[in-house]
C-alpha positions as CSV (number, residue, x, y, z in Angstrom):
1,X,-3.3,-17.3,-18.1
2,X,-3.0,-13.5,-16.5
3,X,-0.4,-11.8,-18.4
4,X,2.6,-10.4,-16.2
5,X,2.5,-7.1,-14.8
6,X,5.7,-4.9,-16.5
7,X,4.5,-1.6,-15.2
8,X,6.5,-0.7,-11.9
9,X,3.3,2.0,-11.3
10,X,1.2,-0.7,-11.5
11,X,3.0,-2.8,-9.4
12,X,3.4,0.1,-6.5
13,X,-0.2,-0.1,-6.2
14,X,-0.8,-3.5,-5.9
15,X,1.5,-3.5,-3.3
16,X,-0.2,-0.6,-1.2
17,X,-3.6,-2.6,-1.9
18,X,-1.9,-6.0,-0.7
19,X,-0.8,-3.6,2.2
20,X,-4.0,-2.1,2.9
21,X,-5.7,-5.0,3.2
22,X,-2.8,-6.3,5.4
23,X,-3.4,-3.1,7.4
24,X,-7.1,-4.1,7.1
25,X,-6.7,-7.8,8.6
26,X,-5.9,-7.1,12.1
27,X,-8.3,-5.2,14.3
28,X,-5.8,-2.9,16.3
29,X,-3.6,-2.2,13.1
30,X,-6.5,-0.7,11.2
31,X,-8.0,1.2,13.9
32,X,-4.3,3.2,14.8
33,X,-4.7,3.2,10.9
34,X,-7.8,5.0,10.5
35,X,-7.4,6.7,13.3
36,X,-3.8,9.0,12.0
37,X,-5.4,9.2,8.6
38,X,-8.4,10.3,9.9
39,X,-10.9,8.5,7.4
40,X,-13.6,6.2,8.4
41,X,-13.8,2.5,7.8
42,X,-16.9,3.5,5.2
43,X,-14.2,5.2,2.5
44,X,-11.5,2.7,3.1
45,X,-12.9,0.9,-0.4
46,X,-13.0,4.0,-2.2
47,X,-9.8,5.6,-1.0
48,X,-8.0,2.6,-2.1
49,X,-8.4,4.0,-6.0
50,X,-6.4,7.6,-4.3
51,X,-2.7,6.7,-5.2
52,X,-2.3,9.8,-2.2
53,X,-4.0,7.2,-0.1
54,X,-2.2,4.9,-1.0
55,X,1.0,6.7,-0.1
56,X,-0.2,7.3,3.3
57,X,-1.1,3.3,3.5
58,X,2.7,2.3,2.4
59,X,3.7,5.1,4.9
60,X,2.0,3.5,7.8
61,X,3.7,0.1,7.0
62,X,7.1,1.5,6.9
63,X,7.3,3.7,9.5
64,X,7.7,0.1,11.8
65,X,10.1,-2.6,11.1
66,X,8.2,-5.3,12.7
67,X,4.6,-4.4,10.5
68,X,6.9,-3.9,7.5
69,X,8.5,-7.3,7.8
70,X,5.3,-8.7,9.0
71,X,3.6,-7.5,5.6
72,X,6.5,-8.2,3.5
73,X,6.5,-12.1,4.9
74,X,2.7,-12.3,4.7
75,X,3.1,-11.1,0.7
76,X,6.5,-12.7,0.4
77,X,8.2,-9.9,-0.7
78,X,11.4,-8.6,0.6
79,X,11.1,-5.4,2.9
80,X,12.9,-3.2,0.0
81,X,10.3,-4.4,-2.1
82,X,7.7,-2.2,-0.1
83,X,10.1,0.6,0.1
84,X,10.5,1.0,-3.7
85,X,6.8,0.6,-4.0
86,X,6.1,3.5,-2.3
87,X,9.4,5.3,-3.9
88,X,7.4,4.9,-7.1
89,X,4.1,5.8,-5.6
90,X,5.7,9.0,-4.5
91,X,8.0,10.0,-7.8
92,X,5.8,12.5,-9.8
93,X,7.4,11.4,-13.1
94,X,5.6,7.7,-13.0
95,X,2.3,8.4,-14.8
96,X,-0.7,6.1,-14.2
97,X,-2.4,5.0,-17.3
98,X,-5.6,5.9,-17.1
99,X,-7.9,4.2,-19.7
């Protein structure tokens, strides 16, 4: 049994991943994606470790209501759920733990 994540860091970023790889699913999303962040489809895999990326993916989500409420459906969270991830992301006091 996986033990519950507590960490609200740690949560932020699993939504961003869950978001990236909603970004990820549809052809047209991820191109406009790539496309304003200006990195190719070879470093989407290791940008995702970036929490700055990260950011930027949570940003791209937002900044529409319909793809926010798409995503938030498709990882049944509510759409203030994905704004307080990326409230986290963004707060410099949240350190990651870093092993």
């Amino acid at each position: 049994m996986k033990k519950p994540v507590q960490n609200p860091r740690e949560v932020a970023e699993i939504v961003a991943i869950q978001a990236l790889s909603f970004v990820a699913s549809d052809p047209e999303r991820l191109g406009l994606f790539l496309a304003e962040t200006g990195i190719g489809p070879e470093t989407l895999r290791k940008s995702a470790g970036d929490p700055n990326f990260l950011i930027s993916v949570l940003d791209f989500v937002l900044r529409d209501d319909a793809t926010v409420k798409a995503f938030a459906s498709v990882s049944e969270l509510h759409p203030t759920n994905v704004a307080a991830a990326r409230q986290v992301l963004g707060d410099p006091h949240w350190e990651r733990d870093v092993p």
